[in-house]
C-alpha positions as CSV (number, residue, x, y, z in Angstrom):
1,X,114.2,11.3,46.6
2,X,110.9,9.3,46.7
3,X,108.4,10.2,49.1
4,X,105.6,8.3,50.6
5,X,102.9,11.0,50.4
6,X,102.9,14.8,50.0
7,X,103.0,15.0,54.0
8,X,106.4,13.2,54.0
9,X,107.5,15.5,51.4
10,X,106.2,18.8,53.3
11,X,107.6,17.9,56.7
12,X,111.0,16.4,54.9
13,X,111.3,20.0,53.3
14,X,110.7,21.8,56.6
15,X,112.6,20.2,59.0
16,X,109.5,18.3,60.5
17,X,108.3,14.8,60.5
18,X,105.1,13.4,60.4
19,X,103.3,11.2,63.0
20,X,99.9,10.5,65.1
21,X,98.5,13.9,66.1
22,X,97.4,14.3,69.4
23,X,93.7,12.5,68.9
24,X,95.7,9.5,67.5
25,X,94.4,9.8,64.4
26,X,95.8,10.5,60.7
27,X,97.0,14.1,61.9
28,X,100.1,15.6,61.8
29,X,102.5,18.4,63.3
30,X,105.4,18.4,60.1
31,X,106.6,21.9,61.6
32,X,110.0,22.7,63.8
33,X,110.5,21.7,67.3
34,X,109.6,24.9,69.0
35,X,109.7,23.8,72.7
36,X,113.0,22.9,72.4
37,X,113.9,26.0,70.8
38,X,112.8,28.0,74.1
39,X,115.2,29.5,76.1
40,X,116.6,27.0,79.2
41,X,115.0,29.5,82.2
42,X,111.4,29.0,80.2
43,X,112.1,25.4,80.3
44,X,113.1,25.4,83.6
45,X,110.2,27.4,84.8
46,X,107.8,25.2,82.7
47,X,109.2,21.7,84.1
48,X,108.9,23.6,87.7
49,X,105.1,22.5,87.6
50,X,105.3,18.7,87.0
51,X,106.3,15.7,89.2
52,X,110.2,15.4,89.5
53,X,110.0,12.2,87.7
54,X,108.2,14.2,84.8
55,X,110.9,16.5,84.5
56,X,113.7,13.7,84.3
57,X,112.1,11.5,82.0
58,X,112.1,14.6,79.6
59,X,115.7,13.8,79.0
60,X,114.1,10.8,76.5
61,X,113.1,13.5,74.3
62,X,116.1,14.6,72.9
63,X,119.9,15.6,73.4
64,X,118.5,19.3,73.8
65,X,116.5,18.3,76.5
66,X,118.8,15.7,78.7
67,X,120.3,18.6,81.7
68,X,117.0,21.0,81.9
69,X,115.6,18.7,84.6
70,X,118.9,18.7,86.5
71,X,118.7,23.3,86.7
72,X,114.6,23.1,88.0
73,X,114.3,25.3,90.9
74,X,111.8,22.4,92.1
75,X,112.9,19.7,93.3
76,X,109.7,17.1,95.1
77,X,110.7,13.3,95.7
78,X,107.8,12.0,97.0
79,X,107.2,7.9,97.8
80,X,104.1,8.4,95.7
81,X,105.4,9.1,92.1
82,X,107.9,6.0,92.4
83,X,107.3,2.3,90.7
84,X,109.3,-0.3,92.9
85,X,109.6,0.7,96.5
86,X,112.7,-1.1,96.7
87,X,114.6,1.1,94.8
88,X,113.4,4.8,95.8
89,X,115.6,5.6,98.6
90,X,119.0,4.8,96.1
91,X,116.7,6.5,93.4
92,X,116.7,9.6,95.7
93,X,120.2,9.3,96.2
94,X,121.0,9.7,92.2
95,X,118.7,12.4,91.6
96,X,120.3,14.5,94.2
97,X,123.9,13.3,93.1
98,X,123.2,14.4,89.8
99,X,121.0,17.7,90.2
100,X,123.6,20.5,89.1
101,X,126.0,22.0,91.5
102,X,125.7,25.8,90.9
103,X,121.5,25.8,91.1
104,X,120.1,27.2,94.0
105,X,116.7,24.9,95.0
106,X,114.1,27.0,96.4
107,X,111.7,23.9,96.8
108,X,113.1,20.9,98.0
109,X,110.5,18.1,99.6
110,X,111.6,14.6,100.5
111,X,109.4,12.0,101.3
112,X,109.5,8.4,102.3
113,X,106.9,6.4,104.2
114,X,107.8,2.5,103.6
115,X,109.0,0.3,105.9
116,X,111.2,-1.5,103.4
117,X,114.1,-0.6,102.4
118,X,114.3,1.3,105.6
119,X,115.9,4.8,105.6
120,X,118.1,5.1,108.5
121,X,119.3,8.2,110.4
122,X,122.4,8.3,108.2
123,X,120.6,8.6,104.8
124,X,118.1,11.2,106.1
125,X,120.9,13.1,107.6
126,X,122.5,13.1,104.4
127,X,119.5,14.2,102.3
128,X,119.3,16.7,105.2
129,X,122.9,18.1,104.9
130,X,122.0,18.1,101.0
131,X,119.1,20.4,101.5
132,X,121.5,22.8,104.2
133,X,124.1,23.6,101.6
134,X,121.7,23.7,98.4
135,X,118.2,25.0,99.7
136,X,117.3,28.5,99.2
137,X,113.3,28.8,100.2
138,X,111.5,26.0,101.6
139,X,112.4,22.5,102.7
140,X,110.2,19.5,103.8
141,X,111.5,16.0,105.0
142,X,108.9,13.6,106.0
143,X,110.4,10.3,106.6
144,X,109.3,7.1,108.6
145,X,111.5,5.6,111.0
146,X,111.6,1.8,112.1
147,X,112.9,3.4,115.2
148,X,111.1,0.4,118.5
149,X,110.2,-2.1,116.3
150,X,112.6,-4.4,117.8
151,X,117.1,-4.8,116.7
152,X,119.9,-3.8,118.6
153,X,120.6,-0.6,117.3
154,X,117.5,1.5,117.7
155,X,118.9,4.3,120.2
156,X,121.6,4.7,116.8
157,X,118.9,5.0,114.3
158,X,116.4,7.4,116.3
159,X,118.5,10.6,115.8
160,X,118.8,12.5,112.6
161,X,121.5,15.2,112.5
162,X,120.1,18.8,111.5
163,X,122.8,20.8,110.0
164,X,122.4,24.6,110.2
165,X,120.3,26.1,107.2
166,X,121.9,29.4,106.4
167,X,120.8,29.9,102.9
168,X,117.1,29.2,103.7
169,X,114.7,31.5,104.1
């Protein structure tokens, strides 16, 4: 096999691959993938201290990587990490849909401050009822209501349904 250079060679040999190094310069890392090789509860406890978004675009890095977001014990949705406004509150919605089933959260904030799309009492009841039956430490919902700003059915709208938190501490 014909190699470009003896770095193409080395990292070919070893697994590795050559690339810009972190200065973007003619450096290279040709060794193994050692995060990946980390045990999931490192990674979970590692992705625990970046943005939500962060820890899901992780899945991009490679097949190893595509469920650790969905175990993190941290789970923030906040208004503020998100690109098109139109789209966060059904952004929530798949995040929580697809965050996995037997993982305890034991820091779940929600929030949500635009005026459009609005986030009715249904949707925060349901983020709400998510946090009740998942939420093991501490939960924050901060959400801005349209509530007397005019329409019909504003008395329907103003209420949010708290379920019970039994898990929570």
């Amino acid at each position: 096999m014909a190699y470009r250079c003896a770095a193409h060679k080395k990292a070919s040999l070893s697994g590795g691959s050559v690339g810009a190094g972190a200065g973007g310069g003619r450096g290279y890392y040709g060794g193994p993938d050692r995060i990946s090789s980390l045990p999931d509860e490192l990674l979970h406890h590692v992705l625990s201290f970046v943005t939500t978004p962060e820890a899901v675009r992780t899945s991009a890095l490679s097949r190893r990587w595509v469920g650790v977001w969905k175990r993190v014990p941290r789970l923030h949705l906040l208004e503020e990490e998100a690109t098109k406004a139109e789209h966060i509150p059904d952004h929530y919605d798949g995040i929580l849909r697809r965050y996995a089933a037997d993982v305890d959260i034991a820091d779940l904030a929600i929030t949500y401050h635009w005026v459009w799309p609005e986030v009715d009492g249904d949707r925060a009841s349901a983020w709400a009822g998510f946090a009740a039956r998942r939420v093991t430490g501490r939960f924050d919902l901060a959400v801005t209501s349209q509530v007397g700003r005019g329409g019909d059915d504003d008395d329907a709208r103003a209420f949010l349904d708290l379920p019970c938190f039994e898990r929570a501490t």
